[in-house]
N, C-alpha and C positions, 0 to 999 in steps of 0.2 A: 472571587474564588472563595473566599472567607464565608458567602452567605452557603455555597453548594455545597460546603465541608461541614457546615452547621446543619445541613437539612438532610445530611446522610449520617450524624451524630460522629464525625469525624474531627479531631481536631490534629493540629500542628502543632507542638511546643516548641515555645521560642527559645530564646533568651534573652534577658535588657542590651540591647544594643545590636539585635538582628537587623530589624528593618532596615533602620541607617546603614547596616553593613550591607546589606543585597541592594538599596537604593544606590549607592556609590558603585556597584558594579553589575553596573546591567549587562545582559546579553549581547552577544553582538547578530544572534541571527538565532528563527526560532525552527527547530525540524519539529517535522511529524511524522506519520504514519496515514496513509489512507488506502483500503481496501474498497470498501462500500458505503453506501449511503443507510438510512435508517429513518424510520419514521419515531418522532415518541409524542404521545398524550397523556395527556392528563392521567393520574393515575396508572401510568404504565410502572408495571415493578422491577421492568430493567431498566430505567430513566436516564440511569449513570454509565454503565456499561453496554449496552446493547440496540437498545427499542425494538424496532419490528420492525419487519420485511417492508421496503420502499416499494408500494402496489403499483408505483405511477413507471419503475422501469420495466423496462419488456425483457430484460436479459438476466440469467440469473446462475450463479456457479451451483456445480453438482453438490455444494453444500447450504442450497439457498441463499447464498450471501447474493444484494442484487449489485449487478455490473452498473458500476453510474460515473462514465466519465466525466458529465456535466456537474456532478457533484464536488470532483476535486477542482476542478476551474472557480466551483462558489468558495469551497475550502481556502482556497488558495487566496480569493479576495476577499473573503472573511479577515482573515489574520492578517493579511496586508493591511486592511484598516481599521486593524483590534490596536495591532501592533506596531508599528512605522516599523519593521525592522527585515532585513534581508529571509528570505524563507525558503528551506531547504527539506524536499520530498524524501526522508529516508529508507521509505517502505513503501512498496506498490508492488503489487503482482495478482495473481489468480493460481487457485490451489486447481490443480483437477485428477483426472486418475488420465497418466500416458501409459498407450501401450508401447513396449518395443519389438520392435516388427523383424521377424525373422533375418533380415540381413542388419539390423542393430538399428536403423534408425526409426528415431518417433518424430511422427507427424503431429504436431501440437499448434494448428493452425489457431484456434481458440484462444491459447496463449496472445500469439502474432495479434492477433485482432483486440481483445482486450488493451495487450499495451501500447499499439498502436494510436487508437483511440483514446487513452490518456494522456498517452506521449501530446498529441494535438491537443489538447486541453489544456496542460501545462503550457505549451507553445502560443496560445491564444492569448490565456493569463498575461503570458509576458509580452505579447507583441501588441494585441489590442488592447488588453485591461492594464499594461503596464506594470505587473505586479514585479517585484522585485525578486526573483526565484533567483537562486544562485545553484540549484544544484539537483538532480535527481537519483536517486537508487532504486531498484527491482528489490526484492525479496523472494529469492536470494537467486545469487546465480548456481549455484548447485544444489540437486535435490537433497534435502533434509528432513528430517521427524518434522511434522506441523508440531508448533506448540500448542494451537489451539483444539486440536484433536489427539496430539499422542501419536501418529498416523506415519507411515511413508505413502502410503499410496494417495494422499494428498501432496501431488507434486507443485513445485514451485521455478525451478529451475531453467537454466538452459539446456543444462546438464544431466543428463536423465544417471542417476545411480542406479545399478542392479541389487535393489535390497529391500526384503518385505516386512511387511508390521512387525513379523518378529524379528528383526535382524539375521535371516536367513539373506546368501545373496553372496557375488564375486566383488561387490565393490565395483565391479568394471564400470567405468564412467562411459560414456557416449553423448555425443552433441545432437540436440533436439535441434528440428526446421528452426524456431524461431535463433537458436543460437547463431545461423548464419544469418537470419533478418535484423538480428540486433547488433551485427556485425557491419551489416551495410547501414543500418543508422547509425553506428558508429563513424565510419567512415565519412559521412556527409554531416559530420553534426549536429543531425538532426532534423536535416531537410528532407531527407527520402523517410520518410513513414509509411510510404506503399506496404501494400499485405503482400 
């Protein structure tokens, strides 16, 4: 890490006797975050943050971000063998625009299918590749502002909130399709992933 702080003219200040103190208290398990996959080359100028659209997925959210379950399965064995340590998914979802449908409910099958599909990747991870996952989270279960855009109508939830980019809106909450499908993977642990 020391060299990729150095090459972004970033540094970290210590103090005498850092190290040794975060060596005597390691981690006991690492989260992350995973949305999307990303391409970067050589001289790409968002190398640190971003790269570029992954041209090799076929799926892609309404903010170009591309859908790549198979990427969190490599994420996942990446870190398993960066790390030896327990590894825990804090962030996964898909942003889109739900409509709410005259008698209140929104059909967010896209959701279902996106997490679905990851859901089985994580479960691979841990069954075939053995990886040590201890835990997973969505992002988020109620719709909220994306941070990344500023936005509501970038939804994230189960939860569909009645509220628009400007805070116009009842608040009224309503439960999206997928809110009952993550209801029945609840229920089974995890073994029904059906769409």
């Amino acid at each position: 890490m020391d060299k990729v702080l150095a090459e972004f003219g970033a540094e970290i200040r210590k103090e005498p006797g850092d190290d040794e103190l975060l060596a005597k208290y390691p981690i006991d398990f690492v989260s992350f975050s995973y949305y999307r996959s990303a391409l970067f080359t050589e001289g790409n100028p968002d190398r640190l943050w971003g790269g570029t659209f992954n041209e090799y997925c076929d799926e892609k959210t309404p903010w170009g971000w591309a859908i790549d379950p198979l990427g969190l399965r490599y994420t996942l064995n990446e870190l398993c063998d960066r790390y030896h340590k327990p590894l825990f998914v804090i962030e996964n979802g898909i942003g889109a625009i739900d409509v709410m449908e005259e008698d209140g409910s929104v059909h967010d099958d896209y959701r279902i299918s996106y997490l679905s599909k990851h859901l089985a990747a994580v479960r691979d991870a841990i069954c075939i590749d053995h990886v040590g996952c201890i835990g997973y989270t969505m992002w988020g279960n109620v719709d909220l502002v994306s941070r990344s855009t500023g936005e509501m109508k970038k939804r994230y939830g189960f939860v569909y909130v009645d509220m628009d980019d400007k805070g116009n809106g009842t608040l009224r909450r309503s439960r999206k399709d997928s809110f009952y499908w993550f209801k029945k993977v609840c229920r089974s642990n995890g073994a029904d992933l059906t769409v």
